[in-house]
Backbone and ligand atoms as CSV (ligand in chain L), in Angstrom:
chain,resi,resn,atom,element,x,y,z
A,1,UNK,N,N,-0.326,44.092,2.861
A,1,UNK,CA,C,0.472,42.864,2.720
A,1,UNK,C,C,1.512,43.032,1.624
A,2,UNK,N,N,2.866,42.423,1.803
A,2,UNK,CA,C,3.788,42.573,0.851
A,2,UNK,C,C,3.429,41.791,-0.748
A,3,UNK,N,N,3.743,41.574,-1.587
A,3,UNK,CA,C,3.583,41.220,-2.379
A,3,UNK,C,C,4.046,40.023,-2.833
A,4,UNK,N,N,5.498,39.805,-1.851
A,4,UNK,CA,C,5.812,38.522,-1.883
A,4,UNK,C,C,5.083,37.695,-0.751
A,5,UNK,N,N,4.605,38.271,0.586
A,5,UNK,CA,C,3.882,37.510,1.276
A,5,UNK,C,C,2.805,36.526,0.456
A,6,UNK,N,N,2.108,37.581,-0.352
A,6,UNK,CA,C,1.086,37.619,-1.025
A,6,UNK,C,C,1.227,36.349,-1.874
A,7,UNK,N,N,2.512,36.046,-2.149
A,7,UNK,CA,C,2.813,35.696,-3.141
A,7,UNK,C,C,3.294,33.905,-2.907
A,8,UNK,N,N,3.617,33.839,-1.672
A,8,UNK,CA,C,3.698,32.259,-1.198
A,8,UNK,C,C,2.361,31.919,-0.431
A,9,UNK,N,N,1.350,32.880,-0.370
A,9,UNK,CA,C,0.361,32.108,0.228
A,9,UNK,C,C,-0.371,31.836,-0.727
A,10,UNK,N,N,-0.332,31.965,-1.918
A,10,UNK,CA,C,-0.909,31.611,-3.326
A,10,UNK,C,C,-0.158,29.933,-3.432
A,11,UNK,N,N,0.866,30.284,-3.728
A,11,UNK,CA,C,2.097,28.873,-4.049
A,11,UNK,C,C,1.761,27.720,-3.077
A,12,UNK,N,N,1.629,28.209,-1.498
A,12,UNK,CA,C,1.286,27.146,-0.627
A,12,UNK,C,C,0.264,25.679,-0.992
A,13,UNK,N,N,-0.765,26.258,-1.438
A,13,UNK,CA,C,-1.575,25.071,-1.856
A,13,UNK,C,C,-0.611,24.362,-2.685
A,14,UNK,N,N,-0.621,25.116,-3.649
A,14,UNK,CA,C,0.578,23.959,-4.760
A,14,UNK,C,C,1.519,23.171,-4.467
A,15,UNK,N,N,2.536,23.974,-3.784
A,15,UNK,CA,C,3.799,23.013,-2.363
A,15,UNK,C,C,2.675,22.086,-2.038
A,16,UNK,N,N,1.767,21.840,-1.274
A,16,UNK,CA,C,1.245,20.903,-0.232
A,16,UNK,C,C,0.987,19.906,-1.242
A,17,UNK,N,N,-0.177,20.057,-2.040
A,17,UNK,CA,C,0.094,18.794,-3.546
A,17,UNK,C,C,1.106,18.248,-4.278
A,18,UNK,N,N,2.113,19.277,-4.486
A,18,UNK,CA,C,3.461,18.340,-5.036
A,18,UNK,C,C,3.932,17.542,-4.021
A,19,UNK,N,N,3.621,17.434,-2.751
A,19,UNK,CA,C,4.626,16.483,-1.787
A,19,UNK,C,C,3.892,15.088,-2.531
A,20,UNK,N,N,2.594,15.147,-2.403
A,20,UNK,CA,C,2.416,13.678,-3.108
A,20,UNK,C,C,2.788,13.655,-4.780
A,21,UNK,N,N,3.757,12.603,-4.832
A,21,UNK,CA,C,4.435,12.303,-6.158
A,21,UNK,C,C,2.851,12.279,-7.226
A,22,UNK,N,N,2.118,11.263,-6.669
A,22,UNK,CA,C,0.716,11.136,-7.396
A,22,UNK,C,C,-0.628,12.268,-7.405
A,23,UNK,N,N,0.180,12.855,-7.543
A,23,UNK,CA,C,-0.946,14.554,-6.993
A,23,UNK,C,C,-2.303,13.840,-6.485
A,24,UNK,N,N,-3.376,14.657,-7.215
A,24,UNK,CA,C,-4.652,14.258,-6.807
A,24,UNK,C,C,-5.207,13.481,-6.937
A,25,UNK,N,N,-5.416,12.342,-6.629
A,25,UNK,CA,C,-6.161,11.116,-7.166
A,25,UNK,C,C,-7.162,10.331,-6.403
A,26,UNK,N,N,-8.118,10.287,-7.331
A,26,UNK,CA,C,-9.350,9.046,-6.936
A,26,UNK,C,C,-8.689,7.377,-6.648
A,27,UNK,N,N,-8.867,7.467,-5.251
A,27,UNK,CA,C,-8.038,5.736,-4.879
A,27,UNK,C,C,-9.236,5.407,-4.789
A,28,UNK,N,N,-10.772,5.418,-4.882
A,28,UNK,CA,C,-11.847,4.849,-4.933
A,28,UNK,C,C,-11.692,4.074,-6.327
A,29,UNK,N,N,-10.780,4.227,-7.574
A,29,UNK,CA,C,-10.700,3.290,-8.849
A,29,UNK,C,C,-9.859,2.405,-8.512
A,30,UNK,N,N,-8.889,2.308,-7.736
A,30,UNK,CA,C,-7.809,1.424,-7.309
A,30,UNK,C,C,-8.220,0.280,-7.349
A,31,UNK,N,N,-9.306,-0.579,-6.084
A,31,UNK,CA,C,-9.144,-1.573,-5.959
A,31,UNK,C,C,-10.100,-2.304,-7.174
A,32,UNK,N,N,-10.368,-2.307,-7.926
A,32,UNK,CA,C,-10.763,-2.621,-9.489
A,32,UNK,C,C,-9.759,-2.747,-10.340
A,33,UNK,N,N,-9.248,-1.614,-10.379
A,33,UNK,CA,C,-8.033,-1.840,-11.091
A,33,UNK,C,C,-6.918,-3.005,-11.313
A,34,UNK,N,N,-6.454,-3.187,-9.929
A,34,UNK,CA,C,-5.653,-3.999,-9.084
A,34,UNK,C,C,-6.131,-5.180,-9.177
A,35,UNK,N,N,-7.446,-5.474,-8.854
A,35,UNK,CA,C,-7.886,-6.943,-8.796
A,35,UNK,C,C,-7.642,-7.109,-10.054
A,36,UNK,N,N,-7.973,-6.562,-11.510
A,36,UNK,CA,C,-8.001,-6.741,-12.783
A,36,UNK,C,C,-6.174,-7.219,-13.093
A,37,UNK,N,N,-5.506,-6.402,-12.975
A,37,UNK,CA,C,-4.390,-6.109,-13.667
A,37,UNK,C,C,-3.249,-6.930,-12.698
A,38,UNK,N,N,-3.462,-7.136,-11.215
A,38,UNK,CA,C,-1.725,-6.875,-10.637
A,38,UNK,C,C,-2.215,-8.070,-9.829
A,39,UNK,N,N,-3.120,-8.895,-9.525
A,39,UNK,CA,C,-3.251,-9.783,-8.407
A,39,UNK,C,C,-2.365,-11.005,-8.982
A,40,UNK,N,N,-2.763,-11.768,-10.359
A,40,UNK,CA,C,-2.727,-12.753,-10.729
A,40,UNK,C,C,-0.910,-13.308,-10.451
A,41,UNK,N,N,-0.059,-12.854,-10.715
A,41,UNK,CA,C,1.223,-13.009,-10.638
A,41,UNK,C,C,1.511,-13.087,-8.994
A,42,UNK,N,N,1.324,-11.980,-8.321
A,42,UNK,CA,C,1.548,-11.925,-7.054
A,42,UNK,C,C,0.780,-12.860,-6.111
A,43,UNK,N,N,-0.580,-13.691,-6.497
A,43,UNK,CA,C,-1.106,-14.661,-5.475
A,43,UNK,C,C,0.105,-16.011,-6.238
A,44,UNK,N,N,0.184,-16.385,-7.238
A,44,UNK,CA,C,0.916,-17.100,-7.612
A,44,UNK,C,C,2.100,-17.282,-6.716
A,45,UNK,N,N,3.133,-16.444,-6.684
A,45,UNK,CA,C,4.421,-16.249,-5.939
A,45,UNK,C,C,3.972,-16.436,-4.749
A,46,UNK,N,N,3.055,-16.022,-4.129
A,46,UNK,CA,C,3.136,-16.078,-2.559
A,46,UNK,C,C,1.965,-16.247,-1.596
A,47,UNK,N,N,0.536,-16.754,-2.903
A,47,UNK,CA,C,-0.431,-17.310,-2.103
A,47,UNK,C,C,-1.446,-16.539,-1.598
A,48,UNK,N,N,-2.737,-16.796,-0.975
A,48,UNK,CA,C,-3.529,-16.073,-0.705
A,48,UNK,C,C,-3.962,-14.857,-1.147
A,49,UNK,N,N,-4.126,-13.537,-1.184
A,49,UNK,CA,C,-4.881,-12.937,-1.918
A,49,UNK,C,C,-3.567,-11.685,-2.969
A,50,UNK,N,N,-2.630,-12.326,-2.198
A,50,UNK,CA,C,-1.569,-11.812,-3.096
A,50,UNK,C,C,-0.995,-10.762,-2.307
A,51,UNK,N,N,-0.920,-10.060,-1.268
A,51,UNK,CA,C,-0.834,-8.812,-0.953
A,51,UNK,C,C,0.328,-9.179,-0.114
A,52,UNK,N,N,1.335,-10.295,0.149
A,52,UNK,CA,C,2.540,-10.427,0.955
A,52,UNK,C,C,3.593,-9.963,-0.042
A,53,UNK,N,N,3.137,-9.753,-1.364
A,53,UNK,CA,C,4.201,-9.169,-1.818
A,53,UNK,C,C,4.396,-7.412,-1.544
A,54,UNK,N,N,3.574,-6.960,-1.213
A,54,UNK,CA,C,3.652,-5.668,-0.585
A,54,UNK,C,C,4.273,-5.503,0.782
A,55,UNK,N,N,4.115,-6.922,1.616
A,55,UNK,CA,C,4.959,-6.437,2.952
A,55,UNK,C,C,5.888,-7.482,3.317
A,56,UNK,N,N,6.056,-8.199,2.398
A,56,UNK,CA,C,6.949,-9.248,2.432
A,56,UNK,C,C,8.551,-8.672,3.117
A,57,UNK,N,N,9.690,-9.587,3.665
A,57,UNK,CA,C,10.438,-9.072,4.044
A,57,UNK,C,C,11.596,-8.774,2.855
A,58,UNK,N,N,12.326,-7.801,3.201
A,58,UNK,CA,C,13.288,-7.161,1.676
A,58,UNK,C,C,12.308,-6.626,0.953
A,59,UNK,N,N,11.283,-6.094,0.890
A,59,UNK,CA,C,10.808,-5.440,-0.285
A,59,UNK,C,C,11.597,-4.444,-0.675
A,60,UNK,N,N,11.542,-4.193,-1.815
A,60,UNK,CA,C,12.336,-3.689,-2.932
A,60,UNK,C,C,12.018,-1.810,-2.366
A,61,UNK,N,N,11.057,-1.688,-2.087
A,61,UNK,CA,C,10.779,-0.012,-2.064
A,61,UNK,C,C,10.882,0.870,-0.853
A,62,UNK,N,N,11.415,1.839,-0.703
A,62,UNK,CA,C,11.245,2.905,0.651
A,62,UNK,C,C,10.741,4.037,0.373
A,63,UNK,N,N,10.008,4.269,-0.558
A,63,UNK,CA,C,9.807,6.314,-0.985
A,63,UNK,C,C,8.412,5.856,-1.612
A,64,UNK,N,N,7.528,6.859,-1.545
A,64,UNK,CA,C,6.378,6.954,-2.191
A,64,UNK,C,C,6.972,7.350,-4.323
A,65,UNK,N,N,7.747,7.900,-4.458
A,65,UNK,CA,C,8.149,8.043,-5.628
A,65,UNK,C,C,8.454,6.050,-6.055
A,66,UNK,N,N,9.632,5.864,-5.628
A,66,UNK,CA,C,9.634,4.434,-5.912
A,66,UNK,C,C,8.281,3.732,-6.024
A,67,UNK,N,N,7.559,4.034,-5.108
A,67,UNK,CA,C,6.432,2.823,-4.948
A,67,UNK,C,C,5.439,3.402,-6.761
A,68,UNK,N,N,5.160,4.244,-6.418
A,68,UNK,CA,C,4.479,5.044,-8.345
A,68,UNK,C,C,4.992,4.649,-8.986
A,69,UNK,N,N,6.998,4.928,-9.375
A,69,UNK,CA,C,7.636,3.922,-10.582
A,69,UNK,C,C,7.268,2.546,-11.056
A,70,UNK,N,N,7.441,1.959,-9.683
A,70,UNK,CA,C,6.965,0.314,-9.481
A,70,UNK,C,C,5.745,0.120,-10.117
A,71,UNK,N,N,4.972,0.372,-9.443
A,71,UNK,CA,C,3.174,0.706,-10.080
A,71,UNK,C,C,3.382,0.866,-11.833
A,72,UNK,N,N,4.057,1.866,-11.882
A,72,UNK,CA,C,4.165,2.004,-13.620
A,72,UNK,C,C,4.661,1.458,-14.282
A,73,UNK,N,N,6.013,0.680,-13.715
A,73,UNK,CA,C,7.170,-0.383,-14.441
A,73,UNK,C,C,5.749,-1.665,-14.379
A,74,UNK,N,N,5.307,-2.159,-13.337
A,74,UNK,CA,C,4.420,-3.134,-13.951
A,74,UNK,C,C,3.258,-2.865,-14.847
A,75,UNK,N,N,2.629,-1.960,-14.832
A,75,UNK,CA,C,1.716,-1.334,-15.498
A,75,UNK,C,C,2.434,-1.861,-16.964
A,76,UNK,N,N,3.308,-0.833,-17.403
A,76,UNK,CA,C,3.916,-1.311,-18.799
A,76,UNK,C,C,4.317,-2.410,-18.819
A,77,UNK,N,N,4.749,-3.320,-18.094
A,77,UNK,CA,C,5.259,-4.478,-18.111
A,77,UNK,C,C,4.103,-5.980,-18.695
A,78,UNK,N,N,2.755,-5.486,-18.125
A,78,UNK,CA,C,1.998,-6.563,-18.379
A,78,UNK,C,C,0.775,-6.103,-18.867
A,79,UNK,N,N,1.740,-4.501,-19.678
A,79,UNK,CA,C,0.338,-3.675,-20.440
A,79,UNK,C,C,-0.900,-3.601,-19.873
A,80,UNK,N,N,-1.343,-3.423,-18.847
A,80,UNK,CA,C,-2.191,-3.286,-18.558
A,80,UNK,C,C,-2.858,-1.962,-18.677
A,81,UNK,N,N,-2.280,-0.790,-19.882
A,81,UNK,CA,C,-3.090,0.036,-20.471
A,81,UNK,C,C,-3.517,1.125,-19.625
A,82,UNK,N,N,-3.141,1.299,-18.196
A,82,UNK,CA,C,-3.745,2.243,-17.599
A,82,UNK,C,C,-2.721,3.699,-17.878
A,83,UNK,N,N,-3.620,4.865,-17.398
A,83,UNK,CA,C,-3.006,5.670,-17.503
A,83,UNK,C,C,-2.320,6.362,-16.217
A,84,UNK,N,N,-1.542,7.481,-16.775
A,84,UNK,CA,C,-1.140,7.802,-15.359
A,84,UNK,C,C,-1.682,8.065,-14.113
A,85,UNK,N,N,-3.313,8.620,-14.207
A,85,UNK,CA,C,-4.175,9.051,-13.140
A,85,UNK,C,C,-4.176,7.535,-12.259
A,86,UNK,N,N,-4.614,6.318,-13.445
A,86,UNK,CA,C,-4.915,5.037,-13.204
A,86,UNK,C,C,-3.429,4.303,-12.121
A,87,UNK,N,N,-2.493,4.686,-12.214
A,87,UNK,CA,C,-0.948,4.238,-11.704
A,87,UNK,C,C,-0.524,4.867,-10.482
A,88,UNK,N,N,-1.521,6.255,-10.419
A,88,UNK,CA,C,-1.314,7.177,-9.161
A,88,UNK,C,C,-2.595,6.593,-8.365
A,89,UNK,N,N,-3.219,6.383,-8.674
A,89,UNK,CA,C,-4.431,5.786,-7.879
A,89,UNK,C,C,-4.076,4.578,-7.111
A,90,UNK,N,N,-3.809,3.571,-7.744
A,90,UNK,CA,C,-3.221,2.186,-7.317
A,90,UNK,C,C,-1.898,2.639,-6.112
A,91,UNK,N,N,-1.243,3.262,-6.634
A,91,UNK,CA,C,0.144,3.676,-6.093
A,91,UNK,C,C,-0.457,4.078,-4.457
A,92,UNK,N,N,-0.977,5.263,-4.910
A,92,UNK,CA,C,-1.623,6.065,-3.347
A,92,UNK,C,C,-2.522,4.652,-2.678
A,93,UNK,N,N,-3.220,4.358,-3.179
A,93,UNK,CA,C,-4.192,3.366,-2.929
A,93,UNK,C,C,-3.260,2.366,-1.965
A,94,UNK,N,N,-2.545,1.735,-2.281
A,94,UNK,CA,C,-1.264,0.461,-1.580
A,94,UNK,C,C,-0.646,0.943,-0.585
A,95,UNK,N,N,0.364,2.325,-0.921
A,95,UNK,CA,C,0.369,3.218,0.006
A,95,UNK,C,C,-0.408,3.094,1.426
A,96,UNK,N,N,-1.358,3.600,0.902
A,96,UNK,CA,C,-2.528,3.685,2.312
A,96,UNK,C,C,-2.468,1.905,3.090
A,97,UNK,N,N,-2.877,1.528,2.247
A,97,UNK,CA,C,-3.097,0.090,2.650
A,97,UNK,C,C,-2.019,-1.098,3.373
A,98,UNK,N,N,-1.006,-0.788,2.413
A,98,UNK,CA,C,0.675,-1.488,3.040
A,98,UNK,C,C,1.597,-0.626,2.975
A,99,UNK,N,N,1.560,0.252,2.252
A,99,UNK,CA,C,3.355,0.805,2.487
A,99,UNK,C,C,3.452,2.077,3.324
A,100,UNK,N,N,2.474,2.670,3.726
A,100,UNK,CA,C,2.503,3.908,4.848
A,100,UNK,C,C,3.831,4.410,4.720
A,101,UNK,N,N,4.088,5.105,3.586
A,101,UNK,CA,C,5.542,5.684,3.267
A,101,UNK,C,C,4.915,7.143,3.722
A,102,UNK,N,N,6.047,8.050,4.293
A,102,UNK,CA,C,5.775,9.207,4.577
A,102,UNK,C,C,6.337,10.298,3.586
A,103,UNK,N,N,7.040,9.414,2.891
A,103,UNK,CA,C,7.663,10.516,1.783
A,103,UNK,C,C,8.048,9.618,0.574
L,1,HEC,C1,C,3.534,-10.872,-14.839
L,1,HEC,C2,C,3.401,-11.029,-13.383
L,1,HEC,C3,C,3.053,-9.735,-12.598
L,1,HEC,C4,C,1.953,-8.956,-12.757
L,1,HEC,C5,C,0.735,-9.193,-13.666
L,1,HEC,C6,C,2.127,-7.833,-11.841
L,1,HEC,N1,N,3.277,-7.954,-11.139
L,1,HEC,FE1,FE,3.940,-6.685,-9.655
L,1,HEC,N2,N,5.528,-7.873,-9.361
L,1,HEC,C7,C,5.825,-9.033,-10.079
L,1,HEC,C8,C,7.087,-9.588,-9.600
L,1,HEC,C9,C,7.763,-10.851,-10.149
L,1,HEC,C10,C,7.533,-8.711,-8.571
L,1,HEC,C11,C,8.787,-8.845,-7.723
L,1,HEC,C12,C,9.976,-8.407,-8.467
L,1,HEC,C13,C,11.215,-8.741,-7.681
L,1,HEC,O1,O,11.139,-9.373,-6.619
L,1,HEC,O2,O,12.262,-8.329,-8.160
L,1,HEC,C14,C,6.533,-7.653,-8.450
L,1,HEC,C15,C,6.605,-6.620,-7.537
L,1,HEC,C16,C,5.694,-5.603,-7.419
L,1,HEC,C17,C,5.794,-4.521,-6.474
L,1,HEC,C18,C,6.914,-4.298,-5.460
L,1,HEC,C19,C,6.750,-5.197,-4.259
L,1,HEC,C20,C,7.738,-4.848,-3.178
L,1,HEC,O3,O,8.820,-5.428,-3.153
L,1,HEC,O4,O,7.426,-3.981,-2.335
L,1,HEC,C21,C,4.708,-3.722,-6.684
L,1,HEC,C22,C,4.346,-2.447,-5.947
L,1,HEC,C23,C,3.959,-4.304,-7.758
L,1,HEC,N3,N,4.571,-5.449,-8.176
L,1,HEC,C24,C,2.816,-3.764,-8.285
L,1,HEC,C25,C,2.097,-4.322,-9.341
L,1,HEC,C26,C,0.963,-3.687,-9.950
L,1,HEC,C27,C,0.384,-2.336,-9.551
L,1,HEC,C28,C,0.516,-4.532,-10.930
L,1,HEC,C29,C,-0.661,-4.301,-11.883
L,1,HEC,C30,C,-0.443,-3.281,-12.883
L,1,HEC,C31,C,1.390,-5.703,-10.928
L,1,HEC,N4,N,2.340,-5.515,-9.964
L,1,HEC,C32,C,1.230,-6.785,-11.776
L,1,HEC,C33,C,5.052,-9.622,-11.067
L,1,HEC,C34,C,3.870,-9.116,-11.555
């Protein structure tokens, strides 16, 4: 085998994890998180368990990068102290749940 062959089938794993902005993360901490930190404002605005602000019409986001910023701009916004693992979790977590962004 060449050495550069050799040499992107090493890298490959790595490529496949950087596509997600939030690398590896436990979304099993998410919905704890979320109920704690991000519900209270968003049932306010729009009622019921809060989650029309995720698919409401005009939402603000199209990219899985945007949707993590967002996650983190409120994070700091209402201090809610989490860390980055904690912001990629939630992020991927919503993702899955409402924003089925592919990139
Ligand atoms: C202090 C009130 C408040 C809290 C607490 C709050 N948010 Fe928000 N959030 C907002 C407001 C207001 C908007 C809409 C901003 C706009 O329309 O410009 C928003 C929008 C969002 C959006 C984008 C919705 C869209 O358009 O697709 C996401 C994602 C989000 N918040 C995540 C979170 C997360 C995660 C937390 C917990 C860390 C959180 N929010 C806590 C007030 C809050």
């Amino acid at each position: 085998m060449r050495p550069l062959t050799l040499l992107s089938l090493l890298l490959l794993p790595t490529l496949a994890l950087a596509e997600e902005p939030w690398g590896k993360v436990d979304r099993n901490a998410a919905p704890a998180l979320h109920d704690k930190a991000c519900i209270s404002c968003h049932t306010r605005m729009y009622g019921g368990d809060g989650s029309k602000m995720y698919t409401r019409d005009g939402r603000m986001l199209s990219t899985k990068l945007e949707l993590l910023q967002r996650v983190a701009a409120c994070n700091a916004q209402v201090s809610a102290g989490w860390f980055p693992e904690d912001e990629g979790s939630v992020a991927a977590w919503l993702n899955d749940k409402y924003y089925h962004f592919k990139e």
